[in-house]
C-alpha positions in Angstrom: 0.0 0.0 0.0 1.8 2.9 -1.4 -0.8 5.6 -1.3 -0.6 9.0 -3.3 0.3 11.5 -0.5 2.2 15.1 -0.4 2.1 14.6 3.8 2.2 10.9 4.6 4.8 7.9 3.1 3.4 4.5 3.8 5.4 1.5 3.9 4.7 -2.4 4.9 6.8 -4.7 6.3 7.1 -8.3 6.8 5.4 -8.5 9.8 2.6 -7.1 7.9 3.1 -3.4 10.2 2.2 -0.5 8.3 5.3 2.2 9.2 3.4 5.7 8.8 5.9 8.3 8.5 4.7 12.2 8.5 6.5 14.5 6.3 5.2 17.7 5.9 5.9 18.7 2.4 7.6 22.4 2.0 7.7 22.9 6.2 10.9 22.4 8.0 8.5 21.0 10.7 6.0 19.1 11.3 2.3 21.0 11.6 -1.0 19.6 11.9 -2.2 21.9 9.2 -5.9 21.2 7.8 -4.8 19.1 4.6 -2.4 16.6 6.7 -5.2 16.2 8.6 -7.8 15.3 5.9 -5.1 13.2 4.1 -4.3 11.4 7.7 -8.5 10.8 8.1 -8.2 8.8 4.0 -5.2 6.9 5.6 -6.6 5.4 8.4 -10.2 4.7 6.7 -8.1 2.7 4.1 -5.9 0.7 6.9 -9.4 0.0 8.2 -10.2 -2.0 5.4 -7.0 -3.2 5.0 -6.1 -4.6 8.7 -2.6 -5.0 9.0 -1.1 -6.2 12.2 -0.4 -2.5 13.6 0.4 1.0 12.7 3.7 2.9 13.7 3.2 6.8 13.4 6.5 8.2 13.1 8.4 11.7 12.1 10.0 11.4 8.2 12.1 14.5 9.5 15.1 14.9 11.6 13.5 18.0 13.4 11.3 16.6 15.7 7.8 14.3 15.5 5.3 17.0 15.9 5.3 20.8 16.2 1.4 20.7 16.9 -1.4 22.4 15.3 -1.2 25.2 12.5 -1.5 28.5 14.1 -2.0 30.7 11.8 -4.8 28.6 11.3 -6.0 28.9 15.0 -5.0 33.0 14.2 -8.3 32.8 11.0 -11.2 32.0 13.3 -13.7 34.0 12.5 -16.6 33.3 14.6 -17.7 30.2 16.8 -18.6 28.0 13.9 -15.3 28.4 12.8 -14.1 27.4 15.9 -15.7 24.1 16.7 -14.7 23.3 12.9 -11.8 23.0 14.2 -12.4 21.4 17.5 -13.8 18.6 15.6 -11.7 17.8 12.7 -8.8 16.9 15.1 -11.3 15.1 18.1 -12.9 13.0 14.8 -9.8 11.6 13.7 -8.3 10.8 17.0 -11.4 9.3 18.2 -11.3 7.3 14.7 -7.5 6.7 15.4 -8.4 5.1 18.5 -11.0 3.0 17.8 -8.7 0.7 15.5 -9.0 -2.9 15.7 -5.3 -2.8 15.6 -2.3 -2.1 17.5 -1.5 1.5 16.8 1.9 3.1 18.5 3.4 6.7 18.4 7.2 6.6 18.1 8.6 9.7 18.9 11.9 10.9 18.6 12.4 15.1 19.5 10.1 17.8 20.1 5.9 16.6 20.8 4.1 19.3 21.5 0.3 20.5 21.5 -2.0 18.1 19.2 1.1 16.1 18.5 0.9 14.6 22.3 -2.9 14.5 21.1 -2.2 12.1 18.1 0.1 10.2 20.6 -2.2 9.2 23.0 -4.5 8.4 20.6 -2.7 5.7 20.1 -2.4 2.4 22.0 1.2 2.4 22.5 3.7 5.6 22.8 7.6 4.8 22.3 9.9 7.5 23.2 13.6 8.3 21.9 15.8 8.8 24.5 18.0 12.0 23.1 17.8 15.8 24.5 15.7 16.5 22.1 12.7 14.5 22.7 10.3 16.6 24.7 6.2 16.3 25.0 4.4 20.0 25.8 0.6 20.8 25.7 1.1 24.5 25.7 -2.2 25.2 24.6 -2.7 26.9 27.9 0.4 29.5 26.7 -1.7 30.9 23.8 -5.0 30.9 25.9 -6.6 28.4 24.8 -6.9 24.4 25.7 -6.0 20.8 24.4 -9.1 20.3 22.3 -8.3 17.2 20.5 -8.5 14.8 23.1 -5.7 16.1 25.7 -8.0 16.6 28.5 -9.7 13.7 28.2 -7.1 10.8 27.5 -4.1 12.4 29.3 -5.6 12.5 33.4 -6.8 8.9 32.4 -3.3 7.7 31.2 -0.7 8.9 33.3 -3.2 10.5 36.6 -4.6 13.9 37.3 -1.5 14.3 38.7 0.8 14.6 36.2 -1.9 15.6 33.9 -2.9 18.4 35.4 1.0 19.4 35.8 1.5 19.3 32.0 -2.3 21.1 30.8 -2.3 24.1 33.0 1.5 25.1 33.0 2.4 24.0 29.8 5.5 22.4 31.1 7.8 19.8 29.0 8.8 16.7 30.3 11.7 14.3 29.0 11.8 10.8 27.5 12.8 10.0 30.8 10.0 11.5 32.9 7.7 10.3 30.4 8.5 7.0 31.0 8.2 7.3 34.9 4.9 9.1 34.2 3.6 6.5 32.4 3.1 8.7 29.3 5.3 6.4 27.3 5.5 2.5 27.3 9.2 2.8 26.8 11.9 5.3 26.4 14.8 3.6 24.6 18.4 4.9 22.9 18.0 5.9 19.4 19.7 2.6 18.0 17.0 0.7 18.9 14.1 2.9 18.5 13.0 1.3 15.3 13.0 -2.4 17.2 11.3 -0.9 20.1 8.6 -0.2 18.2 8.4 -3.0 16.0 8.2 -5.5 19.2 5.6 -3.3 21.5 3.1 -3.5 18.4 3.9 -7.8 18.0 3.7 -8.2 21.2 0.7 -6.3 22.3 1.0 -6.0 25.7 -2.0 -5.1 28.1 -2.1 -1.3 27.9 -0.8 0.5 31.5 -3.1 1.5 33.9 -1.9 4.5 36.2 -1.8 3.4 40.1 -5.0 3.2 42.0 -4.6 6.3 44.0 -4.6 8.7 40.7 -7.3 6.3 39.4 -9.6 7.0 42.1 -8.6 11.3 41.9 -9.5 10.3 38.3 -13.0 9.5 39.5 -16.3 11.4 39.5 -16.7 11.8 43.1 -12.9 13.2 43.7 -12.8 15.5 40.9 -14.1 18.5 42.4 -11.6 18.2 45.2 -8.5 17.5 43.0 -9.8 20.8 40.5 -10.3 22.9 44.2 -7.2 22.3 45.0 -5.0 22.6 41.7 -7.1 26.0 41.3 -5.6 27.4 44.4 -2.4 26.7 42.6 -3.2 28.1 39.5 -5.0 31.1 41.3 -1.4 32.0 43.1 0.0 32.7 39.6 -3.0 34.0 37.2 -6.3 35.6 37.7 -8.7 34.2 35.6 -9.6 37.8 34.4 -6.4 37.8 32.7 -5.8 33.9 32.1 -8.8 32.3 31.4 -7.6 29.2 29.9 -6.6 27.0 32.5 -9.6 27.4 34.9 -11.1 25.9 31.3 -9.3 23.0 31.4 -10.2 22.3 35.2 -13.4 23.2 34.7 -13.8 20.8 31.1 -12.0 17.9 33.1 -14.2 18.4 36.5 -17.5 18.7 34.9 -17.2 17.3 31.1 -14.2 14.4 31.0 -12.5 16.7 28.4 -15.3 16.8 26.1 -15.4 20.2 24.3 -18.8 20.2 22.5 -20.5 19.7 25.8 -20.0 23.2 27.5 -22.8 25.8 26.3 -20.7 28.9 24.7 -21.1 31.1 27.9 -19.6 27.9 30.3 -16.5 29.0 31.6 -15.1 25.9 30.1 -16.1 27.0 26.6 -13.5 26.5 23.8 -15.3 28.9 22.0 -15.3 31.3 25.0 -11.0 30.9 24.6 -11.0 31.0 21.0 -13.1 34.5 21.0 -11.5 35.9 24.3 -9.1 39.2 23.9 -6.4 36.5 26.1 -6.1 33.9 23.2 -6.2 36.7 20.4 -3.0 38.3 22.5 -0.7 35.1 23.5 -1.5 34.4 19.6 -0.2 37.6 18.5 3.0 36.9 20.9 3.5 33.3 19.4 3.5 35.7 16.2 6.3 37.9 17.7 8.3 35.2 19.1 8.6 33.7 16.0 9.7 36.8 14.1 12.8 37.2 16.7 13.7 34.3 15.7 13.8 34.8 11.9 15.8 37.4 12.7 18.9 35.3 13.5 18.4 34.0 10.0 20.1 36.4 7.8 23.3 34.8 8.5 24.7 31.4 8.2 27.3 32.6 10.7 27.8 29.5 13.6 30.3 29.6 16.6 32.3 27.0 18.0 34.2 28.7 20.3 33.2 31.8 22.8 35.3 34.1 24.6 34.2 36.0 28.0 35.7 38.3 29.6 34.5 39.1 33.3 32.8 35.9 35.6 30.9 38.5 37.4 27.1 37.6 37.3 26.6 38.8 34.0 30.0 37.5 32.2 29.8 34.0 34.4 26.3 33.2 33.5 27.1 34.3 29.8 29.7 31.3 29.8 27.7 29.0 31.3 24.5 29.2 29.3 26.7 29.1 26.5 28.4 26.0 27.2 25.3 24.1 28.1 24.5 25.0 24.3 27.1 23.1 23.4 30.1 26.0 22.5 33.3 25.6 24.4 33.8 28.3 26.4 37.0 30.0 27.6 36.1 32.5 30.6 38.9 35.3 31.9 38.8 37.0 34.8 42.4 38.4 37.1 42.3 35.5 39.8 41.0 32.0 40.1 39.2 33.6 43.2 37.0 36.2 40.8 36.6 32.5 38.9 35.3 30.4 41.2 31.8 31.5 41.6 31.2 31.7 38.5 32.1 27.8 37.7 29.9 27.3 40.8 26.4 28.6 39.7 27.5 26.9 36.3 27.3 23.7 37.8 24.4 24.1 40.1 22.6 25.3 36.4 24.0 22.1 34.6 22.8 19.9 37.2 19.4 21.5 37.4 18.8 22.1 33.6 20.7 19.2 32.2 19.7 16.5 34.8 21.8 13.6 32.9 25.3 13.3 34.4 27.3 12.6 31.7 24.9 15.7 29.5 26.6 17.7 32.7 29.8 16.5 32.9 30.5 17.3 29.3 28.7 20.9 29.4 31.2 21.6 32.7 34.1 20.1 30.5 33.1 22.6 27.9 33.6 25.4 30.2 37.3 26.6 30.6 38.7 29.0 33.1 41.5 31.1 31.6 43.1 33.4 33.7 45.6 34.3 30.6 43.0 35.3 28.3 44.7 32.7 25.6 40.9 31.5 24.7 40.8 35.2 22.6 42.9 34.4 20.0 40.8 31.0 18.9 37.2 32.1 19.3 34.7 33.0 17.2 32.5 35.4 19.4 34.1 37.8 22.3 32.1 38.8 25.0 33.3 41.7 26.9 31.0 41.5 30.5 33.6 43.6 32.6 32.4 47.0 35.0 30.9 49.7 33.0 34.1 52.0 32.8 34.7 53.3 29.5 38.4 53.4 29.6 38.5 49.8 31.0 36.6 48.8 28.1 38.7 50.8 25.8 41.9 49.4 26.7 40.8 45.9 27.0 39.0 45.9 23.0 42.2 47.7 22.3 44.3 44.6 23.5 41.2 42.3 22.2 41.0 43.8 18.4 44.7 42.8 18.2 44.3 38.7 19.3 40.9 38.2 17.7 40.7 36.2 14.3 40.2 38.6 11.9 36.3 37.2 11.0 35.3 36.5 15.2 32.8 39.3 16.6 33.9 41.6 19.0 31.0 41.9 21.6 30.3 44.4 24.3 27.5 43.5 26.8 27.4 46.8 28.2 24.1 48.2 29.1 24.4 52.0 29.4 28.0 53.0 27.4 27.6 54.0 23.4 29.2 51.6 21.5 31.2 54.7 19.0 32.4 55.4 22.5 33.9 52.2 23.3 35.1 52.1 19.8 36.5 55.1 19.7 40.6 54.2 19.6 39.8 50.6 17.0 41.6 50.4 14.2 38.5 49.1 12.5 34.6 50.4 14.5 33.2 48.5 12.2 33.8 45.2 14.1 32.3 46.2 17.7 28.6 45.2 18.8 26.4 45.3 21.5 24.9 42.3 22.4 23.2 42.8 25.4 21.9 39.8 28.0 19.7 40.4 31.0 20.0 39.2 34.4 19.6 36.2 35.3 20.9 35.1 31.9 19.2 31.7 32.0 15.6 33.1 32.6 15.6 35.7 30.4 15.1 34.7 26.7 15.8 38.2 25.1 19.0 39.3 24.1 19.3 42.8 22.5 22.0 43.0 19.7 23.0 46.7 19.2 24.2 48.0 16.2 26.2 51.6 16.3 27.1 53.9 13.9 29.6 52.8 12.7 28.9 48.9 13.2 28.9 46.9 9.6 25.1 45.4 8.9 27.0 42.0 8.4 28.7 41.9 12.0 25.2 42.9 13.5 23.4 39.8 11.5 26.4 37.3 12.6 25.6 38.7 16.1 21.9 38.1 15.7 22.5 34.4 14.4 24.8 33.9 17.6 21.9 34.8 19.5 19.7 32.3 17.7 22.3 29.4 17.8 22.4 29.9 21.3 18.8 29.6 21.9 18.0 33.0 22.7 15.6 35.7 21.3 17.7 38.7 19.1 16.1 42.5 19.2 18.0 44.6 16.9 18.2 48.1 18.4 20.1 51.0 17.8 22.8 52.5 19.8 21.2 54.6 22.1 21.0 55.5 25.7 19.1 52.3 27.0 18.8 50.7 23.9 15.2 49.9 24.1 14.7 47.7 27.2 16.3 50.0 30.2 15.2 53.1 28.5 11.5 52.1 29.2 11.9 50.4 32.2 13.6 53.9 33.3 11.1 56.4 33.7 8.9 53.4 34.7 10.7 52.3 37.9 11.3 56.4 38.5 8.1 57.0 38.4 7.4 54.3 41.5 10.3 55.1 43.4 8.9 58.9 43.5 5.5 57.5 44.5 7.4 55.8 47.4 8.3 59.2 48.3 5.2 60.6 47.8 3.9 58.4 50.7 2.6 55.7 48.8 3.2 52.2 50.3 5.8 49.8 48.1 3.6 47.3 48.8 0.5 48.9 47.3 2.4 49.9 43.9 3.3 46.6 43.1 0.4 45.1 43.7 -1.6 47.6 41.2 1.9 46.6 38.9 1.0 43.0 39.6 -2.7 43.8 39.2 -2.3 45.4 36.4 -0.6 41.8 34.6 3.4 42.9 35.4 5.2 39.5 36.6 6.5 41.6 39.5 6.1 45.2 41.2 8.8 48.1 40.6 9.9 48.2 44.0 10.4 45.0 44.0 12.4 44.1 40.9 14.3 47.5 42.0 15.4 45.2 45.0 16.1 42.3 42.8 18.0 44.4 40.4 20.2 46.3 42.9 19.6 49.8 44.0 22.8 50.7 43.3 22.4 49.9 39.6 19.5 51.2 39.5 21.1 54.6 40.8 23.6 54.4 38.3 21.1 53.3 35.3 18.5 56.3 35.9 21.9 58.9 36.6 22.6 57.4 32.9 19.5 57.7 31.6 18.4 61.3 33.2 21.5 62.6 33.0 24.2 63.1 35.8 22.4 66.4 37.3 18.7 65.2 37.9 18.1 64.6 41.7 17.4 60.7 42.1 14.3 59.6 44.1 14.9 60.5 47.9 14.3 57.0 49.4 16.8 55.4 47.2 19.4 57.3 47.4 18.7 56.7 50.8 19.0 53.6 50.7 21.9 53.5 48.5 23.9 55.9 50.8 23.2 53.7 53.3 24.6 50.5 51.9 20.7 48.9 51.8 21.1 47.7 47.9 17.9 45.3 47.7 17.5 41.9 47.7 22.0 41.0 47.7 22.5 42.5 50.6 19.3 41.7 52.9 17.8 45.2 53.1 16.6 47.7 50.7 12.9 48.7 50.6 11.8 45.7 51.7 13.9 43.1 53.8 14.6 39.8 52.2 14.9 36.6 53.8 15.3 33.2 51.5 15.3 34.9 48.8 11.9 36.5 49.6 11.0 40.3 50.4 8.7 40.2 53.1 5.7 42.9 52.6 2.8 43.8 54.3 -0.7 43.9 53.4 -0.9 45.8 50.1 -3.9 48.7 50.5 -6.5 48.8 47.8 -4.9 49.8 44.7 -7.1 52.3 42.9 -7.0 52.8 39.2 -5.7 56.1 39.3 -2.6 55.3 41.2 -2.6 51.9 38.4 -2.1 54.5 35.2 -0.2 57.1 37.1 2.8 54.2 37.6 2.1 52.8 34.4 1.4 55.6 31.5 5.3 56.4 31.5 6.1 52.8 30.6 4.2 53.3 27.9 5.1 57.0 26.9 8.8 55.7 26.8 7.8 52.9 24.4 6.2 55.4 22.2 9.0 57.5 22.1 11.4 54.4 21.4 9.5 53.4 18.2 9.1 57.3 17.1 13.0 57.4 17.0 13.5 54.3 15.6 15.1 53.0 18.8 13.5 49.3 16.6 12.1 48.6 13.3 8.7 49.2 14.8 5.6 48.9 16.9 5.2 45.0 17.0 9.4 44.5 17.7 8.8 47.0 20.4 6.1 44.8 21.9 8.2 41.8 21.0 11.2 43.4 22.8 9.1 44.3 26.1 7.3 41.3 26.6 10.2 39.0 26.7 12.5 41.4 28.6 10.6 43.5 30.8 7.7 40.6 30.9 5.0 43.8 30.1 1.4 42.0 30.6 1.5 38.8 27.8 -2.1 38.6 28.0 -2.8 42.4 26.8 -0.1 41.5 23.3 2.6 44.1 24.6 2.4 48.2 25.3 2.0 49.6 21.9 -0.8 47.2 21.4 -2.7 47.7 24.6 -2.4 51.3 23.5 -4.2 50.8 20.3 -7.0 49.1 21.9 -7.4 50.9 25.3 -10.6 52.6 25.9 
């Protein structure tokens, strides 16, 4: 049975298996788009009739097995109609899928996410590839809206409400290896053998796995409301369901409905229509958008380091280093002593350990990592990152000393976050080779990275910096060299305007919960704290120039040696890691738009002087590294829609 398909290659064996492989033609992944789904509906009516002994779905590309659904399909919904279209096309065919009268089984090897994990618990039988790669996501819940092909239904029955619940209404990933423990696979397995694996789970046909009686019973009618109570205390702690909607759905469609989509009434607060037409979904869609544009930007080159150079294992520099070696890179770090060192190859291995799990994945990431006290790692690299103080004429003598041991095509890097790059480039023999590209603290959290091109700096160092970012795994902003690039500059005025509130008599506590309120991840005076207030001096003395009279309180503070959250004390105290508050008073909307409006003045501004490209990479830019309200698409957008 060869089949005439553009998505879908079809192959027997001689164990009479049908191997399915998806291929989706012209993608560079795999997408449930609407045609591979009504060419996938043919196939299965056809193996129907023709029984073989089983069915092995797997990916015909070395990307990954599923991406999920189409989005820019989900992105042309029109009205409810459209939307239950939709719904149904994907909970047909895995409801056809299922009811096979064969053995069916998913083999996956890399990325699963969203309506691919669908399609894989459709399925009798899920083997996993056990590689770094090899992931399974439902992050519906991320773009507002829910697993509506089946995920909410088979998944609490399969692996526990549990786990389940873990994956629907955070969105998390989990491993080959957690997958297995789970109980979301039948077998995770090293890539040699994948193919066997598979073959002798669908001969065999063993009794599919039950989860153990204590989630089967949470799984039952009577405990549900008591499982959903209590995972919605959870959820509550970290959204409002004013603003995130989409995972009190999915408790809600699970408590009340066993995951079944088309029984909610359109006003039901587990409605998939009532997602699908909410302002939350149309946003986190517009950001999906966004994200995906920063990452075409890292695309205009074909630019790929092997080797990186830091300079400084302060916080910045150190983390820098290490997030670059867990990519892969080798990494040669300088700093003046092994003392300045040390730290730095500390937190590196506490990050290996708790991103990279595997011991021999972290043993080779901390080989990868190379202190260098000499600085003899310059000469051989392909990117240098300067991370040092922000002086300028330590920065200019070190490039000076840099310029002459680089290769003559690596990039010269500055990660400074307040000093012009024709500044620090003043005394090169060639300007044209100095960039900004500029991380955010803490380096591993923060996905942004903004890539600042001077005057003088040559378009084809800036796009080499831009796919450095992308190899990486990081999001590049191209801004221009400017006081604050884009980031800082509206986070400025922003955190000024709080700290003069403070001394206004307003209560910390009671701006950052209208901040908080309002959809920020955290209050002002609060990531002031986290920041340091020190920096935060210097960044606004920067900003507002070296005469304007900082806040009172801060200075203060500053004066004082309180500097935030580092040293115990600053407007709150800190304790585990925690600033302890007290109870917030009512927040009213005027003192909400009094903190906020100069956010959004600045970001204005920035796009008016072409600080980015435009309006949506400003949004793009402030959402990922200033975390500006996901759910209302980014400032310049809420702006075009406020009332």
């Amino acid at each position: 049975m060869a089949g005439n398909y553009r998505h879908w290659k079809l192959e027997t064996d001689g164990d009479n298996i049908t191997w399915l492989s998806f291929d989706k033609e012209g993608a560079s992944a795999n997408i449930l788009s609407a045609d591979v789904m009504a060419e996938l509906d043919r196939i299965l009516d056809e193996l129907r009739t023709r029984k073989p002994r089983g069915l092995i779905i797997r990916s015909g590309k070395d990307s990954g097995f599923i991406a999920g659904a189409d989005v820019e399909e989900l992105a042309g919904i029109k009205d409810a109609d459209d939307a239950m279209r939709l719904v149904k096309r994907g909970w047909d065919l895995y409801n056809k899928l299922e009811a096979l009268p064969f053995a069916t089984l998913a083999l996956v090897d890399g990325f699963c996410m969203g309506g691919g994990v669908e399609l894989a618990l459709a399925c009798r039988y899920r083997v996993a590839v056990d590689q770094p790669g090899t992931r399974f996501a439902l992050p519906e819940v991320m773009l507002g809206i829910l697993p509506a092909w089946g995920g909410v239904k088979r998944l609490p029955r399969l692996v526990g409400p549990t786990a389940a619940l873990d994956m629907l209404l955070t969105g998390r990933s989990v491993d080959a290896r957690r997958a297995k423990r789970m109980g979301l696979v039948d077998e995770a397995v090293p890539p040699r053998i994948q193919e066997n694996a598979a073959r002798m789970t669908v001969l065999e046909s063993p009794r599919p796995r039950k989860p153990p009686l204590v989630q089967r019973l949470m799984n039952a009618s009577l405990m549900r409301p008591v499982v959903a109570w209590m995972a919605r205390r959870q959820v509550a702690s970290r959204a409002s369901p004013d603003h995130y909607p989409a995972p009190y759905a999915i408790l809600e469609l699970w408590k009340r409905y066993d995951g079944d989509p088309f029984a909610p009434r359109p006003e039901d607060p587990a409605s998939v229509v009532g997602l699908m037409e909410g302002d939350t979904a149309r946003n986190l869609i517009r950001i999906f958008f966004l994200q995906e544009r920063l990452k075409s930007l890292g695309k205009d080159s074909d630019f790929k380091a092997k080797h990186v150079h830091v300079i400084g294992a302060g916080v910045m520099g150190g983390d820098i280093a290490a997030w670059c070696a867990m990519r892969g890179l080798t990494v040669t770090l300088q700093d003046q002593t092994p003392e300045r060192l040390a730290p730095a190859m500390k937190r590196a291995a506490e990050l290996f350990k708790r991103r990279l799990r595997d011991k021999t994945r972290v043993r080779d990431a901390f080989d990868r990592l190379v202190p260098d006290i000499a600085g003899d790692g310059a000469r051989q690299a392909d990117v240098i990152i300067e991370a040092i103080f922000e002086n300028l004429q330590a920065k200019r003598e070190l490039f000076a000393r840099l310029e002459a041991a680089a290769k003559p095509g690596a990039i010269l890097a500055s990660n400074t976050s307040s000093l012009k790059l024709a500044d620090i480039s003043a005394n090169f023999r060639n300007p044209s080779r100095l960039v900004g590209i500029h991380f955010f603290n803490p380096v591993p959290q923060m996905q942004l990275v903004e890539v600042v091109k001077g005057a003088g700096t040559d378009a084809e160092v800036a796009k080499k910096a831009a796919a450095f970012v992308r190899q990486i795994d990081k999001l590049p902003l191209p801004v221009k060299d400017s006081p604050g690039f884009l980031v800082n500059r509206v986070l400025g005025p922003y955190l000024d305007q709080a700290l003069r509130m403070v001394d206004q008599g307003a209560a910390p506590e009671t701006i950052d919960a209208a901040a908080v309120a309002f959809g920020m991840p955290m209050g002002p005076i609060e990531l002031a704290d986290t920041v340091g207030l020190d920096i935060c001096l210097a960044v606004g003395k920067e900003l507002a120039g070296e005469n304007a009279q900082p806040p009172k309180k801060l200075a203060e503070l500053v004066a004082a040696g309180n500097l935030g959250k580092k040293t115990g004390r600053g407007f709150y105290v800190w304790q585990n890691g925690k600033a302890r508050k007290r109870a917030a008073g009512k927040a009213m909307p005027e003192l909400t738009e009094k903190l906020i409006e100069p956010y959004l003045k600045e970001a204005q501004a920035a796009v008016a002087e072409g600080i980015v490209a435009d309006a949506d990479l400003a949004d793009a830019g402030l959402i990922f590294g200033t975390g500006f309200a996901p759910f209302r698409g980014g400032p310049l957008n809420y702006l075009k829609n406020r009332v």
